[in-house]
N, C-alpha and C positions, 0 to 999 in steps of 0.2 A: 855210803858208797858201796860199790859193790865188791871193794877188796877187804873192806870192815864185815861183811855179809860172809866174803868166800874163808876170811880169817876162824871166823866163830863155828860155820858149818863144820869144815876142816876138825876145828877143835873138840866141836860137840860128837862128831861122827869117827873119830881118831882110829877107833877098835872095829867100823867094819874095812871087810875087806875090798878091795879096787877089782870093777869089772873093766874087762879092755873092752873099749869102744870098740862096735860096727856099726853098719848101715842095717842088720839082720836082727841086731841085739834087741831084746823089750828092755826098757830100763823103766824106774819107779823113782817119786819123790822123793830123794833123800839120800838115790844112790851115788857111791864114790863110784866114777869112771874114769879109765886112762886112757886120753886120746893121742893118737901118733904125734901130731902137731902141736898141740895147746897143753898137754898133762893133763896134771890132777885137776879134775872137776867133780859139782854136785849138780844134780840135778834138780834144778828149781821148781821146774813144775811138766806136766807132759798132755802131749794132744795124742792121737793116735797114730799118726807118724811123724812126730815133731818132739825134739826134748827140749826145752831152754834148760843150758846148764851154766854154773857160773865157773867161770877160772880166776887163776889170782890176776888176772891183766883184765878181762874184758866177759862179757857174755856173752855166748853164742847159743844161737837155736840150728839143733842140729837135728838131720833125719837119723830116725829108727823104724825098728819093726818091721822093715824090708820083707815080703816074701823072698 
């Protein structure tokens, strides 16, 4: 499930640091980001304006890389 998924990520990636989310931000597989609404997430996987990232409640695909 994907709160077993956001548990282990969390735990494996503990020591980097948390980028706050934008619509502007480039993010990368693996990154910790802090979104206004949802918190702490990882970054599952990324399109070129699209991130799926995972939270401890749900997944969401979010826009990035905004001009």
């Amino acid at each position: 499930s994907h709160a077993s998924e956001y548990q282990q990520l969390i735990a494996s990636l503990a020591t980097m640091e948390e980028k706050p989310y934008s619509l502007k931000g480039k993010f990368e597989i693996a990154n910790k980001i802090n979104h206004p609404k949802f918190g702490l997430g990882i970054v599952r996987s990324v399109q070129i304006d699209k991130i799926e990232v995972v939270f401890s409640d749900e997944v969401k695909l979010l826009i990035h890389n905004r001009p």
